[in-house]
N, C-alpha and C positions, 0 to 999 in steps of 0.2 A: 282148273283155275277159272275157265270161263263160267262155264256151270256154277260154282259158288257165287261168283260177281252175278250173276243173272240171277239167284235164289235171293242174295241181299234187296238187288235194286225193287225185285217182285216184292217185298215182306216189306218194305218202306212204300211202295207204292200202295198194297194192300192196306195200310196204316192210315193215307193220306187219305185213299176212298171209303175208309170204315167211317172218318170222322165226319166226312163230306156226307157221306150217305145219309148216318146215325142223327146228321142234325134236318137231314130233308122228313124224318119218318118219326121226328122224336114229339112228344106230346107234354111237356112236361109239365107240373104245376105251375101257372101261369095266373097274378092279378087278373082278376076278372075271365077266363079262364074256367070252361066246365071239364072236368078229368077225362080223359080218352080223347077229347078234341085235338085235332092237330094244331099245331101251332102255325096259322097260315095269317095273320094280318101284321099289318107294322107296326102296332100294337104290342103284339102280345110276341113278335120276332123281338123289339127292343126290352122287351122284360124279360122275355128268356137268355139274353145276350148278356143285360145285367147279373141275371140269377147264375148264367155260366162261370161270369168272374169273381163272385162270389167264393167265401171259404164254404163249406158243407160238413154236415153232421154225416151222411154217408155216399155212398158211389152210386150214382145212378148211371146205368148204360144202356139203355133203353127204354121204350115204354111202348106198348101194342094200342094203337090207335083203335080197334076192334072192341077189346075189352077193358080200356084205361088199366092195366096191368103193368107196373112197373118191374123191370129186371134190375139187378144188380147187388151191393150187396153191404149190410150195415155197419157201423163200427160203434167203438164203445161211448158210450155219454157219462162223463165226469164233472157231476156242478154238486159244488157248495153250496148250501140251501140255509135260511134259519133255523133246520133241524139238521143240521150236520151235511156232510158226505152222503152222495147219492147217486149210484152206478146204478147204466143199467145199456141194453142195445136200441141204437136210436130206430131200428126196423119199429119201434113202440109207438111210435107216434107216424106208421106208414104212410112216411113220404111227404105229409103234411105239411105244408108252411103256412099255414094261413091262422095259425092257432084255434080249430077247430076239432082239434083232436086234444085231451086231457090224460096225460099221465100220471097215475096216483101211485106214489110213494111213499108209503106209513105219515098219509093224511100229510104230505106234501104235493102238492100240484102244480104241474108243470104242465106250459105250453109251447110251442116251435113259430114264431113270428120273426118271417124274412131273414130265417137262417141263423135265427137267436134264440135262447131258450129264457123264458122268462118263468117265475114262479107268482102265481094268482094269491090273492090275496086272501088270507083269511074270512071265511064264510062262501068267499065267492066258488060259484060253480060254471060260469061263461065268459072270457075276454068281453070285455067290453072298449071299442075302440073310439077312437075322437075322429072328427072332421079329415086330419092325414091318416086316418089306420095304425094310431098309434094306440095300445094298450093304458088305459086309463086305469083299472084295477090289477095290474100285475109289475112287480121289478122284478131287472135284473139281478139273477145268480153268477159267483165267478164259475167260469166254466174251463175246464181244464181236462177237456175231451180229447178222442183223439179223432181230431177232424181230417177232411181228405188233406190240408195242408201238412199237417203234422206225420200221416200220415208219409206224404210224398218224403217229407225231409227224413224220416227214421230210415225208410227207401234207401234214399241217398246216402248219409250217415253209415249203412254198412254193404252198399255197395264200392263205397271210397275205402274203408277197411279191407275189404274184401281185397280189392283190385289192386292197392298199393301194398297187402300185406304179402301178393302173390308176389309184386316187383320187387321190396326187400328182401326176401327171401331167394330170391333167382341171382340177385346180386353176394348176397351171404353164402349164396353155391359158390362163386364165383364165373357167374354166364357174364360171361363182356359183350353179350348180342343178346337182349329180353327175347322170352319167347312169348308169344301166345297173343293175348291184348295188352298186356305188356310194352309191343313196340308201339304203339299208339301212346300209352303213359307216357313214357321215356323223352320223345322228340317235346312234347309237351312243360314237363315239367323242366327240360333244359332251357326251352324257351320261355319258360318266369322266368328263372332263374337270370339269366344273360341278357334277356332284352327290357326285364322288369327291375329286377330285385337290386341288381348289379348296377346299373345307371343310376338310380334314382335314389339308392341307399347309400350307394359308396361300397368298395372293393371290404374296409374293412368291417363292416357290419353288416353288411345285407344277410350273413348267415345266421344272424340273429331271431329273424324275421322270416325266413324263409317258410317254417310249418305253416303258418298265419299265413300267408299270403298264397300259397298253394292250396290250404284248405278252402279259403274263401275264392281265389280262380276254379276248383274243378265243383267246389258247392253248388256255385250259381252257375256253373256252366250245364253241370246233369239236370240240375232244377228246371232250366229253361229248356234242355232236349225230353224232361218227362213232360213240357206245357203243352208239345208238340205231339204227344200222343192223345188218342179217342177216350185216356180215362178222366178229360177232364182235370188236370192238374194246374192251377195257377199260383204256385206259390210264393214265385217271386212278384208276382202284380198284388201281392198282398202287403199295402205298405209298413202292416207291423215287423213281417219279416225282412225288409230291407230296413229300415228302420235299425232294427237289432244287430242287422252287417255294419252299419253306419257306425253303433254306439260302440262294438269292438274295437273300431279301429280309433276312434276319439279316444278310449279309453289308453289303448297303445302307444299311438303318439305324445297323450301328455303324459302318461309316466315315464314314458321313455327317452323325455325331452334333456337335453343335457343342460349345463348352466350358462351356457353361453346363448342359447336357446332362450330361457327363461329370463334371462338378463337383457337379452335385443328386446323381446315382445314385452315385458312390465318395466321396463326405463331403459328404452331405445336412445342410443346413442349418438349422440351427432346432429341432436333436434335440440331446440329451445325448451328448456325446463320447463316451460307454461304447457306447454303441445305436451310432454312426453305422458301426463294421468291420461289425456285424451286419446292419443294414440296406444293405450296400453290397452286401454277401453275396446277401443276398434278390433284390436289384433286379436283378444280373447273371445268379443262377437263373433270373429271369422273362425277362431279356432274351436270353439265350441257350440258354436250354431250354423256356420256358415255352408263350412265344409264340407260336416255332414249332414245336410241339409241337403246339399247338391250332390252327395253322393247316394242316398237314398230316393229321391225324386227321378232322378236321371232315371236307374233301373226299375222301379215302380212305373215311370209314367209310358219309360219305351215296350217293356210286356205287356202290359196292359193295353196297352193301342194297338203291337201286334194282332192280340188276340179277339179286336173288336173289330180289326179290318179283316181276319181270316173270315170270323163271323159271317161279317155282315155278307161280306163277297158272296159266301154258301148260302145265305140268305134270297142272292139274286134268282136263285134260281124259283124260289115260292112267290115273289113279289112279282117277278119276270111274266109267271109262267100265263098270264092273262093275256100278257101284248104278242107275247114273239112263241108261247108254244111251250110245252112241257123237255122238246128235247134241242131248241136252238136254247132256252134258258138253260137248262142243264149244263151243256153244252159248255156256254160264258159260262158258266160258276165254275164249272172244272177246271179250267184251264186256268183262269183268271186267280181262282183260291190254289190250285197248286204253284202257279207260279208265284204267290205269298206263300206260300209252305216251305218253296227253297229259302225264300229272303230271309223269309224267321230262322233260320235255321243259322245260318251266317248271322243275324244279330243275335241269337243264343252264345254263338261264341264272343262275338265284340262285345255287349254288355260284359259278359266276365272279365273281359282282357280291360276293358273300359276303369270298373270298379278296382280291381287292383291293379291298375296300372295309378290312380289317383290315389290309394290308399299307401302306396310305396312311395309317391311322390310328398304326400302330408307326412309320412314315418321320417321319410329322408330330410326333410326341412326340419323337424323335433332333433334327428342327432347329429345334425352337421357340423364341424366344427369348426369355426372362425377361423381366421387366420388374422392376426391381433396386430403381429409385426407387419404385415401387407397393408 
């Protein structure tokens, strides 16, 4: 038993110094930026930090400062173009973001600009950029790729199939003690259930809601422990993906709003006739802008910050390394960015308990039921 525990804590440590390392030696395409150069000024660290939390067309996990040779590895590129549908693997435009690489596809042309793909304009054969580096000659394609975020979430997606379909099934034996990873599920999903679902739903509907609201507690709980590893995964600092948690649960609460529900918020009771259009006004703002507003922002803004204090911390050690020395800077980065690597890890789980803990509490308010004679 010790021996396991000792192989775990090594493979999470190993984890935490892969990312630390991989950002002290990594060279990546960088604004202004010659390829193979390392990334050593606060310049080109705060563009790289940017391009980190960025979504990506594919995996980069290293890069040999030697040979500007980038490792890793591509995935598919899906954009609709003025000549239809157009697949193809983003390794085509090697690594490029600067839009100086041109992809031709049956006399469709495509380029890769800050992690977007744009299509050049008829005749043209060069981006041509304005005063901010913005393409003058080229629009946007919809693109419907499968980028590292989508990526992580398909990840995710049958990792949660996987591991609950193991639990339902141990329970269909009849195991009254889970085995395996299993008992990690179990304690978990009892705790929505009783300290989420149950208070803030009510005893007799919280069962209603239960799939909803475990899917989206263990979603963004793996989402935020894959942010935590060296491949670079930000999915939840990507605000269209909270955004899309946000509009699920707006969509839930109002259809599932009772009439007692809908009768307080569009002609509230108990107020002067004059007030109640205004006040109808108000409560719909909240319910339809407010709420999820502040439920998307919340988890967008707190990964995101995580992962720019992890950053920067690892960062000390190349900015450092002039004043205090290559191994007292090292040194602070280590210590300083791992002891941010526990904290993340702890707000990987409270952002999810955060999110649906407020999305059972807006569900609970839509089906609560008055009590008329009180």
């Amino acid at each position: 038993m010790v021996a396991k525990k000792s192989i775990k804590y090594l493979v999470v440590l190993v984890l935490s110094l892969t990312s630390v390392l991989g950002f002290a030696s990594v060279s990546d395409p960088v604004q202004g930026a010659e390829a193979g150069d390392p990334v050593d000024t606060a310049e080109e660290i705060n563009s790289y930090i940017k391009h980190h939390l960025k979504d990506a067309h594919d995996f980069h996990l290293y890069t040999d400062n030697k040979t500007g040779k980038h490792y890793g590895f591509s995935l598919p590129v899906i954009v609709w173009t003025s000549k239809g549908l157009k697949t193809f693997m983003s390794s085509a435009f090697h690594h490029d973001d600067s839009g100086s690489v041109i992809v031709n596809k049956d006399d469709v042309k495509l380029v890769k600009i800050h992690s977007k793909i744009y299509e050049l304009d008829k005749g043209a054969n060069v981006v041509n950029f304005d005063e901010t580096h913005h393409a003058k000659n080229a629009h946007a394609v919809l693109d419907f790729s499968i980028t590292k975020s989508v990526f992580g979430m398909l990840v995710t997606g049958l990792l949660m199939i996987l591991l609950f379909g193991l639990l339902a099934r141990g329970y269909k034996k009849g195991n009254v003690i889970p085995k395996g990873f299993s008992r990690v599920l179990e304690p978990l999903v009892i705790y929505v259930r009783d300290e989420i679902a149950r208070p803030n739903i009510g005893e007799k509907k919280y069962k209603k809601f239960m799939s909803f609201l475990l899917t989206v507690f263990f979603f963004i709980w793996i989402l935020n422990m894959l942010g935590l590893t060296p491949f670079g995964f930000n999915v939840t600092g990507q605000i269209a993906v909270t955004a899309c948690l946000a509009i699920f649960t707006v969509v839930i609460y109002m259809f599932s709003g009772t009439k007692d529900f809908w009768a307080h918020t569009l002609w509230m009771p108990g107020v002067p006739y004059v007030l109640r259009p205004v006040l109808a006004l108000v409560e719909l703002v909240g319910f339809v802008i407010i709420k999820p507003f502040s439920l998307l922002i919340r988890l967008f803004a707190n990964i995101t910050a995580g992962h720019f204090v992890v950053m920067s911390l690892i960062a000390l050690m190349i900015t450092l390394k002039a004043s205090f020395g290559p191994v007292v800077s090292t040194g602070m980065s280590l210590i300083l960015s791992l002891f941010i690597m526990v904290i993340e890890i702890l707000v990987a789980f409270l952002q999810a308990f955060i999110f649906t803990m407020l999305s059972s509490l807006f569900i609970g308010m839509a089906v609560e039921e008055h009590d008329h004679a009180h």
